[in-house]
OpenMM code with the backbone's topology and positions (N, CA, C; nanometers):
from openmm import Vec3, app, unit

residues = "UNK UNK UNK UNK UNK UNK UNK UNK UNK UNK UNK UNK UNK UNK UNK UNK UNK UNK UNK UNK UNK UNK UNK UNK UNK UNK UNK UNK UNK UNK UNK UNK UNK UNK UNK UNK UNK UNK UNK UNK UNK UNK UNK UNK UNK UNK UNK UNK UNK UNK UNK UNK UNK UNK UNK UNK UNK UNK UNK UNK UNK UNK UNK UNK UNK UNK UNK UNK UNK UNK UNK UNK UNK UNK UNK UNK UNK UNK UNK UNK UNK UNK UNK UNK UNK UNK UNK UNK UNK UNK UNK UNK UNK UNK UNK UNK".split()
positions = [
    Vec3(-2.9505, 1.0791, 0.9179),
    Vec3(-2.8145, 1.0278, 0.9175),
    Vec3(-2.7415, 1.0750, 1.0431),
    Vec3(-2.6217, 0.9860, 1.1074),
    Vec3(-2.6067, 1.0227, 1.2455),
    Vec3(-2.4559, 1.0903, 1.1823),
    Vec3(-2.4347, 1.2267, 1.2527),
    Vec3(-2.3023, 1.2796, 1.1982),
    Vec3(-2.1611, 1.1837, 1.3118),
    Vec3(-2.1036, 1.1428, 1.2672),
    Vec3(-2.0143, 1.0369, 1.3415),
    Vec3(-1.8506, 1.1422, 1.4009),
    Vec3(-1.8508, 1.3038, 1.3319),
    Vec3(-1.7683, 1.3681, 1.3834),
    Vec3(-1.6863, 1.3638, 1.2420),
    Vec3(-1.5211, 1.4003, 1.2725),
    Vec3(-1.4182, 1.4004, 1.2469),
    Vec3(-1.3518, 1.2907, 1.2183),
    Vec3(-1.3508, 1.2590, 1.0836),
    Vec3(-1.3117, 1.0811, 1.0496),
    Vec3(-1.1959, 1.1457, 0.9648),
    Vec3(-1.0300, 1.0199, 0.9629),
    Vec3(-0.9121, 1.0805, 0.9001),
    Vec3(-0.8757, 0.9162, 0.8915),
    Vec3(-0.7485, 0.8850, 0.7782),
    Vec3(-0.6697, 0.7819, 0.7952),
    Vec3(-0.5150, 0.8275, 0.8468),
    Vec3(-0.4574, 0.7410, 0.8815),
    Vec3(-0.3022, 0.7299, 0.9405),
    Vec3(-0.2814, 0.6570, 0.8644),
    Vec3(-0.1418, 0.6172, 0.8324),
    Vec3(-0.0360, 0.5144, 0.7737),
    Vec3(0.0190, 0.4541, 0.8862),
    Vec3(0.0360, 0.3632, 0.9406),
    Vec3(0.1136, 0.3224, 1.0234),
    Vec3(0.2948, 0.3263, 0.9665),
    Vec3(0.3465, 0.3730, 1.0765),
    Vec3(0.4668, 0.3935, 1.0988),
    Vec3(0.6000, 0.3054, 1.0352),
    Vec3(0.6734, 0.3418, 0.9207),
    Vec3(0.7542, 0.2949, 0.8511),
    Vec3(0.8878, 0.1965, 0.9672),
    Vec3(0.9227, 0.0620, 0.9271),
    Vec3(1.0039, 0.0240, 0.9928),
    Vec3(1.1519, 0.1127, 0.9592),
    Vec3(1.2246, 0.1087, 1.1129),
    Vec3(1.3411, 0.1523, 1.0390),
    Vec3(1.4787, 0.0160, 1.1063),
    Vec3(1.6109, 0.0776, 1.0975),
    Vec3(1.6657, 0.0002, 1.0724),
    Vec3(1.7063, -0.1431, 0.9989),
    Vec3(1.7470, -0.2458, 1.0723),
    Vec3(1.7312, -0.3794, 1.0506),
    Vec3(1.6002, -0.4397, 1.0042),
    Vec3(1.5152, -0.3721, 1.0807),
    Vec3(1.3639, -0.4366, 1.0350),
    Vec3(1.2672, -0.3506, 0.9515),
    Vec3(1.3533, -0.2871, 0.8529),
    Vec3(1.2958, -0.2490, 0.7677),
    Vec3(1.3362, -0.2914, 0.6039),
    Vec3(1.4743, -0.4093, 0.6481),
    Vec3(1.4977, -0.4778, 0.5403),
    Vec3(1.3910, -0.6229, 0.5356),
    Vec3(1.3418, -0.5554, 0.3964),
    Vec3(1.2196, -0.7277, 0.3945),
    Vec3(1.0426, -0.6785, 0.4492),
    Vec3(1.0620, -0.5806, 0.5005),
    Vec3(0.9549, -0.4940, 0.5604),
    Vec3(0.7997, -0.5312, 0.4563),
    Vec3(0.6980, -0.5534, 0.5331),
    Vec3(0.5951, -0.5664, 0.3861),
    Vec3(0.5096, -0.4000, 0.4321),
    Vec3(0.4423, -0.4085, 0.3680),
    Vec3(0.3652, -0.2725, 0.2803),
    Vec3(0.3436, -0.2572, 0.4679),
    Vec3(0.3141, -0.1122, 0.4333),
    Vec3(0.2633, -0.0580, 0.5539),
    Vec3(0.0835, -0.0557, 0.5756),
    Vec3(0.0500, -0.0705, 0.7047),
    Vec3(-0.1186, -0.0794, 0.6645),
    Vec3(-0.1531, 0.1080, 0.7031),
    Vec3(-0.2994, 0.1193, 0.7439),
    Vec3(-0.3445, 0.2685, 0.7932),
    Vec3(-0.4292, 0.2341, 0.9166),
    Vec3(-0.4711, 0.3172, 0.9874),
    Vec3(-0.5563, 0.3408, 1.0632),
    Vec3(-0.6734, 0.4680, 1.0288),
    Vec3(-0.7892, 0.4016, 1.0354),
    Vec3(-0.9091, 0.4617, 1.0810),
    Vec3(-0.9965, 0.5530, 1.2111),
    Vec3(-0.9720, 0.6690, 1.1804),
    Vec3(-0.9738, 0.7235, 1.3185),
    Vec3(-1.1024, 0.8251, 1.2810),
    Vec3(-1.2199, 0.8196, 1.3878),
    Vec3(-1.3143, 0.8706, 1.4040),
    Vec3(-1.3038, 0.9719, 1.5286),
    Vec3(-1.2794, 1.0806, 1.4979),
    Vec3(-1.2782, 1.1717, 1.6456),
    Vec3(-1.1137, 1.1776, 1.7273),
    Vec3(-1.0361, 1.1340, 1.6523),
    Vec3(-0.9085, 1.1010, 1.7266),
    Vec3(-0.9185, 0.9525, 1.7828),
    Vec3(-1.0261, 0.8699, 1.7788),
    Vec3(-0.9906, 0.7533, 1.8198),
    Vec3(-1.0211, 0.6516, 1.6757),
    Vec3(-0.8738, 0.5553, 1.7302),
    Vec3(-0.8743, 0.4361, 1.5944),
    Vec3(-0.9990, 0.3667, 1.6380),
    Vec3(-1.0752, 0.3480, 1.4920),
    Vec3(-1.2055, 0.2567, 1.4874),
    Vec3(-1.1712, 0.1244, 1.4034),
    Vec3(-1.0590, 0.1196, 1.3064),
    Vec3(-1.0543, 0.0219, 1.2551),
    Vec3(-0.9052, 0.0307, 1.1957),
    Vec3(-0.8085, -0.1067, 1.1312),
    Vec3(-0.7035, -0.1030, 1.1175),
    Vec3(-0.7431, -0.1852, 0.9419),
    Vec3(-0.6655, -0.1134, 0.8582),
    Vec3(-0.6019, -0.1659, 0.7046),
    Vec3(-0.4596, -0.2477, 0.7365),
    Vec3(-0.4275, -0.4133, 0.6436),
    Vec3(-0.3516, -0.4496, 0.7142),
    Vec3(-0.2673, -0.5006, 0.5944),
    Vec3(-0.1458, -0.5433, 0.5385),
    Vec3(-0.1217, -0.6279, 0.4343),
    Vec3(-0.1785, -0.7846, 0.4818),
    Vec3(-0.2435, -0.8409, 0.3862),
    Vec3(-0.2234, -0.9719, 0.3968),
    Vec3(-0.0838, -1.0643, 0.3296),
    Vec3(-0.0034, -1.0718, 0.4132),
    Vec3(0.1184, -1.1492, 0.3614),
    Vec3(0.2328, -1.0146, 0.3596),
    Vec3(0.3250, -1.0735, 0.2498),
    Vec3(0.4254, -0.9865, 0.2095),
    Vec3(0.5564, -0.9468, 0.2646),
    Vec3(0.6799, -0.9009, 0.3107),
    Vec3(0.8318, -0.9030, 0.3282),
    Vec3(0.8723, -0.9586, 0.3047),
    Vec3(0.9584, -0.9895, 0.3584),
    Vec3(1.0131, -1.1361, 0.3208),
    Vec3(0.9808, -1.2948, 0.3100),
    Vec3(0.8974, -1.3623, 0.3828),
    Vec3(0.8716, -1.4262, 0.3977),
    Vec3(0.7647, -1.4896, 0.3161),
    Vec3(0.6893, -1.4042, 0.2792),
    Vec3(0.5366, -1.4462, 0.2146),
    Vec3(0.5211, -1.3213, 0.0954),
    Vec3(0.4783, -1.3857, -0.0322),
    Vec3(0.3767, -1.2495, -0.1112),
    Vec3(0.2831, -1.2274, -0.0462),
    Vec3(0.2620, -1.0985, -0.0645),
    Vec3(0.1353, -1.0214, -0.0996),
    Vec3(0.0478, -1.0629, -0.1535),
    Vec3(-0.0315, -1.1061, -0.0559),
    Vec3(-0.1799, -1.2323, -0.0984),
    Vec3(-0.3277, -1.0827, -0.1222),
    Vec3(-0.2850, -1.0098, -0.0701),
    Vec3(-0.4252, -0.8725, -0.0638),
    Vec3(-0.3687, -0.8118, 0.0513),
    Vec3(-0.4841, -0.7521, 0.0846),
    Vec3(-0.5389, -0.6549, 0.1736),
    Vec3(-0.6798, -0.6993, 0.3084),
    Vec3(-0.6459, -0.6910, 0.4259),
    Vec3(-0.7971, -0.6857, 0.4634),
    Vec3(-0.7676, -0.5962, 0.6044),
    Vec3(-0.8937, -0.6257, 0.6564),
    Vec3(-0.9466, -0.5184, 0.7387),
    Vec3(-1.0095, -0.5203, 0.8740),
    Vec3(-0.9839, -0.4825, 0.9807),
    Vec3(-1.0392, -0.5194, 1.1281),
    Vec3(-1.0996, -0.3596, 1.1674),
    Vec3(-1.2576, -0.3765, 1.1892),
    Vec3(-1.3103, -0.2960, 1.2635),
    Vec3(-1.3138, -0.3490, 1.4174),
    Vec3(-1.2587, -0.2461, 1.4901),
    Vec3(-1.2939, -0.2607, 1.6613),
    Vec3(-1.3063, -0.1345, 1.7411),
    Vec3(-1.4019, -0.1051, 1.8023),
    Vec3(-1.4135, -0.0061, 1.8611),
    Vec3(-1.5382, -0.0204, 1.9652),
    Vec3(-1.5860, 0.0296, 2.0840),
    Vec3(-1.7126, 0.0553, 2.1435),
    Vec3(-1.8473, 0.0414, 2.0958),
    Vec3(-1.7750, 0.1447, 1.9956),
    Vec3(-1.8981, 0.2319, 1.8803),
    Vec3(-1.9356, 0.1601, 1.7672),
    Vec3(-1.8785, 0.0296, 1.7438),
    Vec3(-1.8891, -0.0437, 1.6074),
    Vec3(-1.9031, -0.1998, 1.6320),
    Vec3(-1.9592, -0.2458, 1.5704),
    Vec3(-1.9774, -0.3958, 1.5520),
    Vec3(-1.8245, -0.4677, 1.5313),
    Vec3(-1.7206, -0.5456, 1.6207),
    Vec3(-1.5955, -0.6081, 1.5751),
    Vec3(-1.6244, -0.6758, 1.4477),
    Vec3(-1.5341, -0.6821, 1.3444),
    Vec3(-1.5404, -0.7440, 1.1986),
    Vec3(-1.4349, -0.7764, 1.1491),
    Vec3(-1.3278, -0.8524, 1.1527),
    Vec3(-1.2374, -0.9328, 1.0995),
    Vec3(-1.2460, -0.9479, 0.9735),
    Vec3(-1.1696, -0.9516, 0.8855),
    Vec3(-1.1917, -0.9849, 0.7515),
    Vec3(-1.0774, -1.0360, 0.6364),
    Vec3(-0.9964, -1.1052, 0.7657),
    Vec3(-0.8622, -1.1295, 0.7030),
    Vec3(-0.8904, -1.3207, 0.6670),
    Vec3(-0.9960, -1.3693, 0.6896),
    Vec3(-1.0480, -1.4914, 0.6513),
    Vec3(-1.1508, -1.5153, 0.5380),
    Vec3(-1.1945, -1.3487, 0.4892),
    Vec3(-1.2610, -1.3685, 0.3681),
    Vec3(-1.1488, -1.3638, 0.2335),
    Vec3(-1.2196, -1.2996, 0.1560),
    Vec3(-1.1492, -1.2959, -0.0089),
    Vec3(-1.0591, -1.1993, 0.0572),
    Vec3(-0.9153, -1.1378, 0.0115),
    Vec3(-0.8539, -1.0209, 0.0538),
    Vec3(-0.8809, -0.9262, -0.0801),
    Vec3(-0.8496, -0.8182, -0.0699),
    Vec3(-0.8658, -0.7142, -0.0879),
    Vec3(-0.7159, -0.7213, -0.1908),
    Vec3(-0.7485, -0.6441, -0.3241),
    Vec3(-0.6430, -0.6145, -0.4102),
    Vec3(-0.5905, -0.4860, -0.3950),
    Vec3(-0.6223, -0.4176, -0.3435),
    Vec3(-0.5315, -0.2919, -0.2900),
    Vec3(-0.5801, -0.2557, -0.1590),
    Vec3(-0.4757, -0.1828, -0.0733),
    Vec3(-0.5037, -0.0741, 0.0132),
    Vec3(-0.6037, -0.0215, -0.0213),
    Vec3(-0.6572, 0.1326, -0.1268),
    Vec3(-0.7573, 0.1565, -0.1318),
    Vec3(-0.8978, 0.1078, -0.1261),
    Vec3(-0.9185, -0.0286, -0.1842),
    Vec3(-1.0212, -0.0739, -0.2134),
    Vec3(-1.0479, -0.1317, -0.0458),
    Vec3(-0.9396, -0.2251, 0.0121),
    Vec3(-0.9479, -0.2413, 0.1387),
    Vec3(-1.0342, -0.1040, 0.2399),
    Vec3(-0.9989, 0.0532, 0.2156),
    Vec3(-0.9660, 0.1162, 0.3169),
    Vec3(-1.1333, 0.1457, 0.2974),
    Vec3(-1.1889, 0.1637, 0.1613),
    Vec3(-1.3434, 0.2007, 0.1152),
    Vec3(-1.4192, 0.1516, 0.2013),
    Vec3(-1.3901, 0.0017, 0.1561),
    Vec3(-1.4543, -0.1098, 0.2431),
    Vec3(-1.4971, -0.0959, 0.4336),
    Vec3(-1.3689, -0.0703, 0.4901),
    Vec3(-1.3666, -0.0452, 0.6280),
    Vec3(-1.4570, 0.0842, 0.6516),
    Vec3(-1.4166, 0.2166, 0.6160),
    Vec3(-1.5067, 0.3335, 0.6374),
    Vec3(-1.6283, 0.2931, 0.5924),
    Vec3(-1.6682, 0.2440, 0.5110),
    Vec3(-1.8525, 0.1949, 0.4585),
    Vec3(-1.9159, 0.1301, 0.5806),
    Vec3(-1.8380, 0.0246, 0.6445),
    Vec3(-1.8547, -0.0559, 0.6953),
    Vec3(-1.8585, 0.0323, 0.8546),
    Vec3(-1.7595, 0.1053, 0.8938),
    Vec3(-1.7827, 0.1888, 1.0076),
    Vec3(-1.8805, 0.2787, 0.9872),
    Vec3(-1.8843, 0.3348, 0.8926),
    Vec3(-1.9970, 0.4285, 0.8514),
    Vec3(-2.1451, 0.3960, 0.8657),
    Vec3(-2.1899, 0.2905, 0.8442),
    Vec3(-2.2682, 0.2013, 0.7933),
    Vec3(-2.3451, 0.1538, 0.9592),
    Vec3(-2.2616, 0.1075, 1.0264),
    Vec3(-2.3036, 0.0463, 1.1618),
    Vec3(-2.2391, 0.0952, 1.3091),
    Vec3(-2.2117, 0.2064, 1.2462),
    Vec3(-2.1733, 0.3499, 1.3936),
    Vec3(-2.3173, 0.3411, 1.4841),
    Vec3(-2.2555, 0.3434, 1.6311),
    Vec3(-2.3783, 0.3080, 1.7258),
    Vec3(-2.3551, 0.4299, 1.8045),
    Vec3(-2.2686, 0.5545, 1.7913),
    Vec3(-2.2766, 0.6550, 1.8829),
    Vec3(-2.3752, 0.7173, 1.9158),
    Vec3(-2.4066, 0.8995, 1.9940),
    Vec3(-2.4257, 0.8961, 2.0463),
    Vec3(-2.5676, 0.9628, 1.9234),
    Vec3(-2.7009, 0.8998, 1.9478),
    Vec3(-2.8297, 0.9213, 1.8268),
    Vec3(-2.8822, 1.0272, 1.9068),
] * unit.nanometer
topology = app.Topology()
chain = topology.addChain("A")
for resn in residues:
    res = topology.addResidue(resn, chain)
    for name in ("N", "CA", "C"):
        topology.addAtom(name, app.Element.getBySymbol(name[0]), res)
């Protein structure tokens, strides 16, 4: 098994003011080593749209790009965030 380092999530950063009226869910970031490998995102939600799910973009050097906001979405954040780390976990190309 290849040890991939120091893996953590972030929350991305709460709106404030004006544009935090109507605001939809906040997503996270995926960070391997201090660098983001992949982003958790709402699908939909503030004002404008419900909350259709959750999905998920791996991008990094080190990883296969994977979009996934055109498949089924994801019923929570968590289940979304599993998904992404498996998936980085899974097809990490660093250093063998």
């Amino acid at each position: 098994m290849i040890s991939i380092g120091k893996t953590s999530w972030r929350v991305h950063a709460r709106k404030t003011g004006l544009r935090s009226i109507g605001a939809r869910p906040r997503g996270a970031d995926f960070k391997v080593n201090g660098e983001v490998v992949a982003t958790v995102c709402p699908n939909g939600g503030g004002w404008r749209t419900w909350l259709k799910g959750w999905f998920w973009v791996a991008y990094s050097d080190e990883v296969e790009y994977k979009n996934t906001c055109n498949d089924t979405p994801y019923e929570s954040m968590v289940l979304a965030k599993i998904a992404a780390k498996a998936y980085v976990l899974e097809n990490w190309r660093g250093a063998k």
